[in-house]
C-alpha positions, 0 to 999 in steps of 0.5 A: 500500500502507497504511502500517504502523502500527509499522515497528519489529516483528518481524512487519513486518520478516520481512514485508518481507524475504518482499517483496523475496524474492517480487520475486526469487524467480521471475527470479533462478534461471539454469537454466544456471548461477548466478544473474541479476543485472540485473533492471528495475523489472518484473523483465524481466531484461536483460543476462543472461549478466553476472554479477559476484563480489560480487552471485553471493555476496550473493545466497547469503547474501540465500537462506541467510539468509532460510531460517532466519528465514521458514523456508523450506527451498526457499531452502537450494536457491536458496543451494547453487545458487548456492554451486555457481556460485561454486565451479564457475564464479567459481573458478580452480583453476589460479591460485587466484583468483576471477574478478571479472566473467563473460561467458556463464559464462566469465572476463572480469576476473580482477583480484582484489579483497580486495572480493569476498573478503569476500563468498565468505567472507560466504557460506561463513559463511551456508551454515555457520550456516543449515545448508546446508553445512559451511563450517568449511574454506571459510572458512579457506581464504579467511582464507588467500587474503587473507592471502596476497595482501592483508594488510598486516601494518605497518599491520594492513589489507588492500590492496583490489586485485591485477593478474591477474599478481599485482601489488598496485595502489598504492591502499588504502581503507577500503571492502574493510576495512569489509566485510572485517570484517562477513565476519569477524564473520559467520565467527566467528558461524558457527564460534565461531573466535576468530581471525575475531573477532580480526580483525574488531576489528583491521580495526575499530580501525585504520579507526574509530580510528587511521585516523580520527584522520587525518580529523576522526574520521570515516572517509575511503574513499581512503589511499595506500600507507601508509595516509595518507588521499588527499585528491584521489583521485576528487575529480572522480568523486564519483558512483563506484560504488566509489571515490567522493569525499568522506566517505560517511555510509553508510559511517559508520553502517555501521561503527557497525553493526558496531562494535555487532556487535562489542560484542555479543561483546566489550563494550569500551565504545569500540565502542559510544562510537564507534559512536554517534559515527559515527552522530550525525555523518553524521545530523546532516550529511547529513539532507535537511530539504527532501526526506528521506533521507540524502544520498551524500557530503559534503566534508571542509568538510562541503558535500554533494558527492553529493546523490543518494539511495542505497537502501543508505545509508538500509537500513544506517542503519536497521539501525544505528539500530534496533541503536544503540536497542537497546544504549542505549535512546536514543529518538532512534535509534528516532526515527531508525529509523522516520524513515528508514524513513517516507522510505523507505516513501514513496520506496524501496520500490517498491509495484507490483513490489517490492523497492527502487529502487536510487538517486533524485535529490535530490528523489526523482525515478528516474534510470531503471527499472534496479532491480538490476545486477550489482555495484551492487544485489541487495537485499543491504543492505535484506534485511539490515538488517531481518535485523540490526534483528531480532535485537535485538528 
């Protein structure tokens, strides 16, 4: 396929949301429940009967979100069934809890995870705002739960982890909180309510700038009980799929993403300073001058300690770049967005099949041709960040 001439368009990029989309559109439906999640490159799905909280919610909001903008009313469809799945399925009335993983629709993990909370009341914000349906009382029954069983009130943070019984783990990260706030931020978008706003820059301002003062400026992923960064956790595990060790530039430019989302309400100008900060430090420390792309992670000294590529690390620094852009008009965040988008054209986006590849090696070389798994990847992030690139354009 020819590249496009200005991958920073509108039309390009509600283009390509319909690309990803037409490579789910007809694999992603289960007519028994909820949706598939564990798809090949070709789209053969395999391993069907898994599904996980995370990915049964992303996807709501991938359709919900992708209704409005390529005003396609059978995607509200897709949304809602998938909405029925996790409030049928995913939820435990009797216990008030969500299952975290699900075999052939039943219980498997039901270890509560303030991760997965984040992305219910993600999709309860998406229903609501794209008209599917309300979820005003949906989304504050979810701020109660997380308020019940994660937050952390001394520290003004939430907990990431709670045992089936009820017990909260002793581990504390910044990851959940990240995402907790892009679920506050899109509730407040939704409702208007002030309380999600609120939240979303305490959940902000904690991570970004106490926490980080802890750590060089940048944000570190692991904390101990306290909330004092935890130097050694996973540090034989850098390539863990949730917890992984090392500073994460992806993680870095997204919360400069929402920092940016934050100041488009509320134009405190240390949002937008540390923003830019954020974002200038992972770029310049984790470019890969000889193959493109950012790199997974790199070590406190600032060697790289994960030199693979992850789709979702390149899609979530274009969209911060094309929002950084967009508030300072700084040509070197636009010179960054089609960079990232160039490297990506040529190596993620996969021209045959569609949608991304999920993770290369260094030199760009596949691992294997898994390219979505339950938990892992269901385009979330690439949809959703030409959507957020679109909304200042």
């Amino acid at each position: 396929m020819l590249k496009p001439e200005n991958f920073y368009t509108k039309s390009f990029l509600v283009e390509h949301v319909e690309s990803i989309l037409n490579f789910y559109n007809p694999i992603v439906v289960d007519e028994s429940g909820g949706y598939f999640q564990n798809f090949k490159d070709n789209g053969e799905v395999f391993d069907g009967g898994f599904k996980q909280l995370v990915s049964s919610t992303r996807i709501i909001v991938n359709y919900a979100r992708a209704a409005t903008e390529l005003n396609k009313s059978h995607y509200k469809d897709i949304a809602e069934h998938g909405l029925t799945y996790l409030e049928q399925v995913h939820w435990q009335p009797i216990t008030e809890s969500y299952a975290w993983t699900l075999q052939d629709h039943k219980a498997l993990d039901m270890t509560q995870q303030a991760y997965g909370y984040a992305f219910v009341m993600l999709a309860y914000a998406a229903v609501h705002k794209h008209g599917i349906r309300d979820g005003l009382n949906d989304m504050q029954r979810t701020f109660d739960l997380l308020e019940s069983k994660f937050w952390q009130a001394d520290f003004g943070l939430y907990a990431d982890e709670m045992s089936p019984a009820g017990e909260l783990s002793d581990y504390r990260g910044q990851n959940s909180n990240m995402h907790l706030c892009e679920a506050m931020i899109a509730a407040y978008e939704a409702s208007a309510e002030l309380q999600y706003l609120e939240r979303a820059k305490l959940l902000a301002k904690n991570i970004t700038q106490g926490q980080a003062k802890l750590t060089n400026g940048l944000v570190w992923e692991h904390y101990q009980v306290d909330f004092q960064p935890d130097w050694e956790y996973n540090k034989e595990d850098p390539k863990n799929l949730y917890r992984p060790w090392g500073f994460q530039p992806g993680h870095q430019t997204e919360w400069a993403k929402l920092l940016i989302a934050i100041y488009r309400h509320s134009k405190e100008p240390w949002l937008l300073d540390k923003a830019q900060e954020l974002f200038d430090l992972a770029y310049e420390k984790s470019w890969d001058k000889e193959h493109g792309g950012l790199i997974y992670g790199f070590a406190p000294d600032g060697n790289w300690c994960d030199d693979d590529k992850y789709f979702w690390v390149q899609a979530e620094s274009f969209a911060a770049a094309a929002m950084l852009y967009q508030e300072t008009q700084n040509t070197k965040y636009l010179n960054a967005y089609r960079e990232l988008w160039d490297y990506s054209w040529q190596n993620f986006v996969d021209h045959q099949f569609g949608a991304w590849f999920r993770v290369l090696k260094r030199n760009n070389e596949k691992y294997s041709d898994e390219k979505s798994s339950a938990g892992a990847k269901c385009d979330y992030h690439t949809l959703g960040a030409c959507l957020d690139a679109i909304v200042g354009l």
